[in-house]
C-alpha positions in Angstrom: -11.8 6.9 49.4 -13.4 8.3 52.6 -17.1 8.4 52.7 -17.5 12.6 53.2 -19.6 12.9 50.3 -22.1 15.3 50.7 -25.7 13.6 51.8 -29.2 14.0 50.3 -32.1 15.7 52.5 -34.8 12.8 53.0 -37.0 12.7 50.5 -37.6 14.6 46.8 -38.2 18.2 46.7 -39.6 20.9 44.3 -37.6 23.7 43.1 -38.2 26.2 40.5 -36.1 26.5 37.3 -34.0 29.9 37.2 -32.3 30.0 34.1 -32.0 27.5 30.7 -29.5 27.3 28.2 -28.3 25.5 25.1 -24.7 23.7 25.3 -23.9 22.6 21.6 -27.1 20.1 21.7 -27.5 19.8 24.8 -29.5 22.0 27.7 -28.6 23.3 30.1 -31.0 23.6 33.5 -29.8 26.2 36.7 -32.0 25.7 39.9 -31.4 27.4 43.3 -31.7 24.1 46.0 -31.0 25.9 48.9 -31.3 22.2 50.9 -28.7 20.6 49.4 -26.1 23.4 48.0 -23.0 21.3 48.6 -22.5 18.9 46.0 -19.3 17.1 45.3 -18.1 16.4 41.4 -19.2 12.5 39.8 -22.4 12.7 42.0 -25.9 13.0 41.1 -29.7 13.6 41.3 -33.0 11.9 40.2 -34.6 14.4 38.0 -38.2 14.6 37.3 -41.1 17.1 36.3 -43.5 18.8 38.8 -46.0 18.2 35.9 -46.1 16.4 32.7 -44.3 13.5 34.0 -45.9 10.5 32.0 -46.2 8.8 29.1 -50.0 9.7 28.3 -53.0 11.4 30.3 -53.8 9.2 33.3 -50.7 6.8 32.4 -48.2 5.5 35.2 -45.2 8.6 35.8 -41.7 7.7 34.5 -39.0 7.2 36.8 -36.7 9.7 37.7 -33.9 10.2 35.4 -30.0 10.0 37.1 -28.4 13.4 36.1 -25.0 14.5 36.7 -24.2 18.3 37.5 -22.4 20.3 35.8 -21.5 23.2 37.9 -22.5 25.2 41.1 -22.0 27.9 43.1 -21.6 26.1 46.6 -24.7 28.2 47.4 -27.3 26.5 46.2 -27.0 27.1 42.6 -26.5 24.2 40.3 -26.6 23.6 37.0 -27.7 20.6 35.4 -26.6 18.8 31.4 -29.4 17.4 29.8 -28.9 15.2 26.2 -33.0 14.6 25.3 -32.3 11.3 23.6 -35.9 9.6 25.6 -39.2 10.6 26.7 -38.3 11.5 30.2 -35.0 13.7 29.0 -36.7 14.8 26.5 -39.6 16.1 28.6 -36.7 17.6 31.1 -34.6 19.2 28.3 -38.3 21.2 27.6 -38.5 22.7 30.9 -38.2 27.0 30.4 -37.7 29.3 33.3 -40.3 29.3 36.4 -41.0 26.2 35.8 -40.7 23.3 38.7 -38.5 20.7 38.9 -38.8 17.6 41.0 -35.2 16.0 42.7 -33.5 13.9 45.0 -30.2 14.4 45.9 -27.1 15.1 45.9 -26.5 11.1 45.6 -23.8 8.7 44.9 -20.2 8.7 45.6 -17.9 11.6 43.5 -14.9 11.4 42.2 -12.0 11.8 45.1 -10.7 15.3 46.5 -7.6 16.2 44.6 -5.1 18.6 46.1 -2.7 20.9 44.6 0.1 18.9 46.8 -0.7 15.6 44.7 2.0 14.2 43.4 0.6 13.4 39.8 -0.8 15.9 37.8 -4.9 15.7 37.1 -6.0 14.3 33.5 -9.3 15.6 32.7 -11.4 12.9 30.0 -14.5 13.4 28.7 -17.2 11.8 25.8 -20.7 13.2 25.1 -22.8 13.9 27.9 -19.8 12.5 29.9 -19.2 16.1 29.9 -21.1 17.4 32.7 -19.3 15.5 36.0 -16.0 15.9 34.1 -16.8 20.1 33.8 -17.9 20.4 37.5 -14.2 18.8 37.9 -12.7 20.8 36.4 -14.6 23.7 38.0 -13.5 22.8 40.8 -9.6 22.1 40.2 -9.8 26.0 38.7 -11.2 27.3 42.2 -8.7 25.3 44.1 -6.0 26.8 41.8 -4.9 22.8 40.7 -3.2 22.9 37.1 -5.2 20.2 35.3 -5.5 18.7 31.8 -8.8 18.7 29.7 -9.4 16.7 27.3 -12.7 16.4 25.6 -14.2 14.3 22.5 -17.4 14.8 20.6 -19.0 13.3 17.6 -19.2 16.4 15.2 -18.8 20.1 14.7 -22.8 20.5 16.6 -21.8 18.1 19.3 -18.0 19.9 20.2 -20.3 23.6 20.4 -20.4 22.1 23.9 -17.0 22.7 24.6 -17.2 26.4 23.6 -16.6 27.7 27.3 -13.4 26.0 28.0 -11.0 27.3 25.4 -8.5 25.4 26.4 -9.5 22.1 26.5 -7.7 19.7 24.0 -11.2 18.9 21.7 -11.1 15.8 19.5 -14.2 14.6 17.0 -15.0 11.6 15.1 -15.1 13.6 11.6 -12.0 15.9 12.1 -14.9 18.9 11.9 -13.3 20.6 15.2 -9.8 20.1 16.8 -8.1 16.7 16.3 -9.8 14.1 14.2 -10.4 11.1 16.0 -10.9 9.7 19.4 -9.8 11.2 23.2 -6.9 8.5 23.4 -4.3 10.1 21.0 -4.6 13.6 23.2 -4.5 10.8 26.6 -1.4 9.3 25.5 0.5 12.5 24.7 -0.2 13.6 28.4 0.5 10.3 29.7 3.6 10.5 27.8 4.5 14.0 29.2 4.4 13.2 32.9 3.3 11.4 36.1 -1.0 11.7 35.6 -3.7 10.6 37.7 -6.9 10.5 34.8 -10.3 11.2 35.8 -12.7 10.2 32.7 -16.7 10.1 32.1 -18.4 9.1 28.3 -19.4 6.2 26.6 -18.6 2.7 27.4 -16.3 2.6 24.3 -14.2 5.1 25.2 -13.9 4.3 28.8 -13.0 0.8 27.9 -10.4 2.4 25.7 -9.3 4.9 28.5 -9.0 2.0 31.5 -6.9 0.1 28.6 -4.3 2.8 28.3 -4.4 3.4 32.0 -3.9 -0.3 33.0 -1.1 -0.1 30.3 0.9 2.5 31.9 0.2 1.9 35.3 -1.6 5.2 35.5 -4.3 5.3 38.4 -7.2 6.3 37.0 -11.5 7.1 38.5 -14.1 6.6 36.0 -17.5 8.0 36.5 -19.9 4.8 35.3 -23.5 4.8 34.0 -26.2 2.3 34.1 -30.0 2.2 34.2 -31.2 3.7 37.8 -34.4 3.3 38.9 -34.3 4.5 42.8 -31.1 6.0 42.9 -30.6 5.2 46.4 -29.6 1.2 46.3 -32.9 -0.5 46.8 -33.3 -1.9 43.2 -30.3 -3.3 42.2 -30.7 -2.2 38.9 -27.5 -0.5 38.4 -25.5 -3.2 40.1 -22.3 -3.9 38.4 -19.3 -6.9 39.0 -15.7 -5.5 40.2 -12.8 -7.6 41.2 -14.2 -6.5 44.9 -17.4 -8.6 43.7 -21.4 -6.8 43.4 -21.5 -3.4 43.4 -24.4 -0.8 43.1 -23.6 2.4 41.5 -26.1 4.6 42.7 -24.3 4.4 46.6 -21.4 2.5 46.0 -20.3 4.7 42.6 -21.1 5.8 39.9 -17.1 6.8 40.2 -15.1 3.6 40.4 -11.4 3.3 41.1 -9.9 1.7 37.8 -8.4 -0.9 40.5 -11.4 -2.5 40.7 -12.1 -3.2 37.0 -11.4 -5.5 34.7 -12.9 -4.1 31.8 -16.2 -2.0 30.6 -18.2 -3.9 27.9 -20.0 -1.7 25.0 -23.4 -1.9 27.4 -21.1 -0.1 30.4 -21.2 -3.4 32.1 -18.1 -4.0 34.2 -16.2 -7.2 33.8 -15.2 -9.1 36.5 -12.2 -10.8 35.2 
């Protein structure tokens, strides 16, 4: 994949919250970053508060959370998916309009450009807050006018209310409470089945383990969009450094999407196993 990604401005920025929203459970945060308005699908920013940012009064800040975007308007406008599951998303998913938000970014490498002259035919996967690179993907492959399966899985009726802007998305959850009941693969396999696909997938370690399975299986080139815990964002940590069959990777530059190529398997932390 050639490395015309868009690049972060130098150093983090303030801008002010325009608009929030609920998503199912999640929230949904629109700023205008007029530094940095081209942002490519799969990449992301480290998110913090202007104020509040801490555990206590006079404690140490948090670090930045890694966020993934979930739309824009290639003008500065981007919106941001938020699941407060911690203190720090937590304290993010409270922000309300006016308010400031700290960021850095666009970082990381996003998922590759796809054409409507490819030969295979995009297959759209997302799990939980896997949605929100998956989304802006899909966003994108509408603008460009590229046909595209979507195929999305959630854990329950309040979880799948997320999905309620893309009607025709092929929704799956755990419980059977909306769509199909069970996971993303049985929709996967039936568009594998119909046609030459190239799958693009984001969610849980579970499920991508599951989806690089059925892709190894049928020889089906797939990009996963990865998660681990980042503390800089920018590669000087090593804390979101993974093993490939290419050897050490960091996700933060070298990621977070991956070409299934290089893996050998995704354990249940999001790990990736080198053999």
């Amino acid at each position: 994949m050639s490395d015309s990604r868009p690049i972060a401005p130098f150093g983090r920025r303030s801008v002010s919250i325009v608009e929030t929203r609920s998503l199912g459970l999640y929230q949904v945060i629109k700023v205008q970053d007029d530094a940095a308005p081209l942002v490519r699908p799969g990449q992301f920013h480290m998110l913090s508060t202007t104020v509040g940012w801490g555990g206590e009064t006079g404690g140490r800040p948090w670090l930045g959370r890694a966020i993934s975007f979930l739309s824009t308007d290639g003008a500065g406008g981007i919106e941001f998916l938020v699941d407060g599951v911690g203190p720090g998303t937590h304290r993010l998913s409270s922000l309300k309009s006016g308010d400031q938000l700290d960021l850095v970014g666009p970082l990381g490498n996003g998922f590759p450009e796809v054409g409507s002259s490819d030969q295979t035919k995009p297959c759209l996967v997302a799990g939980g807050i896997g949605l929100a690179p998956i989304l802006a993907l899909s966003q994108r492959l509408e603008l460009d006018g590229v046909e595209h399966d979507l195929i999305l899985g959630f854990r329950n009726a309040e979880f799948a209310g997320a999905a309620r802007d893309w009607p025709n998305a092929s929704v799956s959850t755990d419980d059977g409470s909306v769509g199909e009941q069970g996971t993303v693969i049985a929709p996967l396999t039936r568009a594998l089945d119909s046609g030459s696909r190239t799958v693009y997938a984001c969610g849980p370690p579970l499920m991508l383990e599951a989806v690089r399975a059925l892709c190894d299986e049928t020889n089906t080139p797939a990009w996963f969009a990865m998660e681990a815990p980042m503390a800089c964002g920018f590669g000087a940590c090593f804390g979101c450094a993974v093993e490939t069959k290419d050897g050490i990777v960091r996700l933060c530059v070298d990621g977070p999407v991956l070409s299934g190529s290089v893996l050998a398997g995704i354990s249940s932390t999001g790990r990736v196993d080198a053999q």
